[in-house]
C-alpha positions in Angstrom: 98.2 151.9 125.4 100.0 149.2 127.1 100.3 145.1 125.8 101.0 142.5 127.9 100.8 138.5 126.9 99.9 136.4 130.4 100.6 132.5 131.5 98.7 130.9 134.1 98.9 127.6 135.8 96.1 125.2 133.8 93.7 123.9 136.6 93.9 120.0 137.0 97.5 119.9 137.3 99.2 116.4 137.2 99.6 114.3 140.5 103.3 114.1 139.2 103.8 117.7 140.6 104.6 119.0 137.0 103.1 122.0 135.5 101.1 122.7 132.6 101.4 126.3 131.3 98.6 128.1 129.3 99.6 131.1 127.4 96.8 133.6 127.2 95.9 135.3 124.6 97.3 139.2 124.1 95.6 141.7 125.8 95.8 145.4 124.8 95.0 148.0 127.6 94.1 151.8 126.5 94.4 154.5 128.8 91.3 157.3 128.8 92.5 159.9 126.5 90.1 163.0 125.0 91.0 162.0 121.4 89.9 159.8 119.4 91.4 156.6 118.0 91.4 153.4 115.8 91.4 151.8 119.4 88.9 153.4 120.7 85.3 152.2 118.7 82.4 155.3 119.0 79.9 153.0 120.6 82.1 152.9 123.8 82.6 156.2 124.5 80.7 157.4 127.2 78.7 159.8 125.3 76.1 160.0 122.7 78.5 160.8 120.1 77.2 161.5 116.1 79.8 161.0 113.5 80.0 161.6 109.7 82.5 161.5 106.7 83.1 163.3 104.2 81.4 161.5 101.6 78.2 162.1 103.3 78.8 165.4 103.4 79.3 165.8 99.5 76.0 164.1 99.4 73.8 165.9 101.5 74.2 169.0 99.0 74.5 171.1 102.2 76.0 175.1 101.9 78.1 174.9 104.5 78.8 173.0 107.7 76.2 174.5 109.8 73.6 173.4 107.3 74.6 169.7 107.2 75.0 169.7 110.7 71.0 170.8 110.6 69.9 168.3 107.9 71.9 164.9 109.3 72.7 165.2 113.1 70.0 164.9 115.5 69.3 167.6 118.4 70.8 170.0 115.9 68.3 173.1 114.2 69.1 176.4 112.7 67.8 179.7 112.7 68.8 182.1 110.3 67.8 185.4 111.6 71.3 187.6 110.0 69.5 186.5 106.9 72.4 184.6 105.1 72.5 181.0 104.7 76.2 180.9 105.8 75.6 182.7 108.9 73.4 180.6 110.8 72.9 180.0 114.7 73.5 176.5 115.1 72.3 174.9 118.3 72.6 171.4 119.9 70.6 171.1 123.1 70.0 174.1 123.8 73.5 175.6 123.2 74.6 177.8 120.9 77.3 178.3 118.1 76.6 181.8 116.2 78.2 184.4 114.3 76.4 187.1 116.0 78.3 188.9 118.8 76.3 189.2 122.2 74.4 185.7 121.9 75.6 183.6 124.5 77.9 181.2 122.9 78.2 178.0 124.5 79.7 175.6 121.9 83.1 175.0 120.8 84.3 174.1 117.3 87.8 172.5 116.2 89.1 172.2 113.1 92.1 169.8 113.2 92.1 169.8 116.3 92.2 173.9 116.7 89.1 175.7 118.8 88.4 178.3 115.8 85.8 180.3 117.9 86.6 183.9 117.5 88.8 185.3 120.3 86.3 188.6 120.6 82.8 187.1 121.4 83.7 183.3 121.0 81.6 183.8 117.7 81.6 181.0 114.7 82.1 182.2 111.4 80.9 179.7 109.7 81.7 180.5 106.0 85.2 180.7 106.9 85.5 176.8 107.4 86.5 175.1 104.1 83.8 171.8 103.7 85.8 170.7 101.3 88.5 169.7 103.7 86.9 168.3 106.3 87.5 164.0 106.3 85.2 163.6 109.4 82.7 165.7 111.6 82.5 164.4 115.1 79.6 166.0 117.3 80.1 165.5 121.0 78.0 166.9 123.6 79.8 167.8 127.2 82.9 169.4 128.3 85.6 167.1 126.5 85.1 167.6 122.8 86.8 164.8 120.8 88.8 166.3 117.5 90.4 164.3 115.0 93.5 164.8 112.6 93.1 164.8 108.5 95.0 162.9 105.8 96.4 163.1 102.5 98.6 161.9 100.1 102.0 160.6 101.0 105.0 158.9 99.7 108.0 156.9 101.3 110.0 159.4 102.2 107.5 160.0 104.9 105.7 163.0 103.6 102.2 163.8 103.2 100.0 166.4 101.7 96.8 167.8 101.3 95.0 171.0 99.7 91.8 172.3 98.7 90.6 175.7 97.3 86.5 176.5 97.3 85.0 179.5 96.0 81.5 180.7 96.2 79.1 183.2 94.3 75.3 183.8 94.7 73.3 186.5 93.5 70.4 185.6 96.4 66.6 185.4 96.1 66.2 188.6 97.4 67.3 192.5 96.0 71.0 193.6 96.9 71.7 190.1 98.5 74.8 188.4 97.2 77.1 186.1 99.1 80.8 185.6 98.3 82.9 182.9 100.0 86.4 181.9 99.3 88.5 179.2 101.1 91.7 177.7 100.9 93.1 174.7 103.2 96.6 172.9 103.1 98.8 170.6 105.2 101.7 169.4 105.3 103.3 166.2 107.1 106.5 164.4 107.7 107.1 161.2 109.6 110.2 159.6 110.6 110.1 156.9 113.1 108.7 157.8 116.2 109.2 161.5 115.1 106.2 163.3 113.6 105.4 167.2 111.9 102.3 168.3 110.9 101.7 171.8 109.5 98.7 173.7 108.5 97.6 176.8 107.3 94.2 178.0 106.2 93.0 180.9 104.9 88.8 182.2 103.6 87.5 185.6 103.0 83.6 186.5 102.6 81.4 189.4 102.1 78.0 188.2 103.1 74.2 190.3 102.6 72.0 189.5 105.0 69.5 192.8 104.7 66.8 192.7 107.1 62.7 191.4 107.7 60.6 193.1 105.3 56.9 194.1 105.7 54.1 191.8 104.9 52.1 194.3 102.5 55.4 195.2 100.5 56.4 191.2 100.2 52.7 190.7 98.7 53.5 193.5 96.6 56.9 192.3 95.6 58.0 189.1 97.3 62.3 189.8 96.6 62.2 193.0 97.9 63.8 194.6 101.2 63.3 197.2 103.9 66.5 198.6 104.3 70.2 197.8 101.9 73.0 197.3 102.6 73.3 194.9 105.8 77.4 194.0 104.9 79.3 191.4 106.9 82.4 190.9 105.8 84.9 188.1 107.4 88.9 187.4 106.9 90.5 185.1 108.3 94.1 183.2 108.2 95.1 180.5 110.6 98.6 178.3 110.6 99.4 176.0 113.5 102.4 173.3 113.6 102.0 170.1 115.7 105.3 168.2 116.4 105.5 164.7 118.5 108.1 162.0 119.5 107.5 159.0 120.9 110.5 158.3 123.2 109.3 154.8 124.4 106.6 152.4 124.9 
C-alpha cells in the first residue's frame, strides 16, 4: 500500500500570473494481494465471498465446522454417508472437502493461514479442527483462497497469546456408536517495530463410530440397531508452524 498527498493548479488562475495551489486530499493506493485486510472491504473483492465470526458460530449450536458451514453459508450441503456427524462431505458448488480417501477432493482448507488437507489423499478431517479457535470463517470460491490471521491477548511488551482446549463425548443414537473428539490450540506472538513472530501449534485426537446402513425390516423392528460393529476411524494429528516478517521500508 502506497500514500501519496497531490497539489494542483486551481483552475481560474489570476490575470496577475500568480498561482493558487489546492492541496488534495490523501489518497491511499493498495496493491492486489491474496489476503485479506482492514483495507480491503469484502464487497470489493472480486468474488462472491461469505464471511462469519465467531460469535455466530457459538450461536448456530453447530458440531463442528462442516456443520455450520451447512446450516449458514449458501451453496454449501452435507452428506453424511461415514455415518458420523464429524465426518461429513462438505461441498460448495459442486466441489468437494471429505474425509473419505478416493473421493475427488477439490477444496482446500486453511487454518491460520495453513492448507490442513491431509498430505495422503488431500482428505479433511474435520474433527481435528478446534471451533473453538476459529475468530473468522472466510469461504471463497476459485483458485486464490483468502486466509486470515487470529488474535489474542497481549500486553506492552509486544506479546500476545491465545489458547483453547475442547473435548467431546457422545454415546450416539445408534448401538456401539460413540464419538470422542479432543482439541487443543495455542499461539504465540511478539511484535517489535516493524519486526513480527507468530507461533502456533495445534494438536486433536478422535475415535469416531460410524457403523454402516442397516436394513429396513430390522430398523422397524429396532430403530438404534446396526448391521455390522465396529466401523472405527480413528484420527491424530499435531501441527506447529512459525511465521516471522520485517518490514524494511515503506
Amino acid at each position: 500500500m502506497a500514500a501519496c498527498a497531490a497539489t494542483t493548479l486551481a483552475p481560474g488562475a489570476p490575470a496577475d500570473g500568480s498561482q493558487t495551489v489546492q492541496t488534495l486530499p490523501r489518497v491511499e493506493i493498495v496493491g492486489t494481494t491474496p489476503l485479506p485486510g482492514p483495507q480491503i472491504p469484502r464487497e470489493e473483492i472480486a468474488a462472491p465471498t461469505q464471511a462469519t465470526t465467531a460469535a455466530e458460530i457459538e450461536e448456530s449450536g453447530a458440531t463442528n465446522l462442516g456443520d455450520f458451514l451447512n446450516r449458514r453459508f449458501g451453496s454449501v450441503y452435507v452428506n453424511e454417508i461415514q455415518g458420523n456427524p464429524f465426518q461429513p462431505d462438505v461441498s460448495y458448488r459442486g466441489y468437494t472437502a471429505s474425509p473419505l480417501v478416493g473421493t475427488p477432493q477439490k477444496l482446500s482448507l486453511y487454518v491460520d493461514g495453513v492448507r490442513i488437507n491431509q498430505p495422503f489423499g488431500d482428505v479433511v478431517s474435520w474433527e481435528l479442527i478446534p471451533k473453538a479457535a476459529i475468530e473468522t470463517v472466510i469461504l471463497v470460491p476459485g483458485s486464490n483462497p483468502l486466509f486470515g490471521l487470529e488474535a489474542g491477548g497481549s500486553n506492552a511488551r509486544g506479546l500476545s497469546w491465545f489458547g483453547t482446549a475442547d473435548a467431546f463425548r457422545e454415546s450416539g443414537w445408534r448401538d456401539d456408536a460413540p464419538s470422542r473428539v479432543d482439541q487443543l490450540f495455542g499461539k504465540l506472538g511478539w511484535t517489535s517495530g516493524a519486526t513480527q513472530v507468530n507461533l502456533t501449534a495445534r494438536a486433536a485426537s478422535s475415535t469416531l463410530y460410524g457403523n454402516g446402513l442397516q436394513d429396513q425390516q430390522l430398523l422397524a423392528r429396532r430403530y438404534a440397531s446396526v448391521y455390522t460393529i465396529p466401523d472405527i476411524t480413528r484420527d491424530n494429528a499435531g501441527l506447529a508452524t512459525m511465521v516471522a516478517s520485517h518490514r524494511f521500508n515503506d
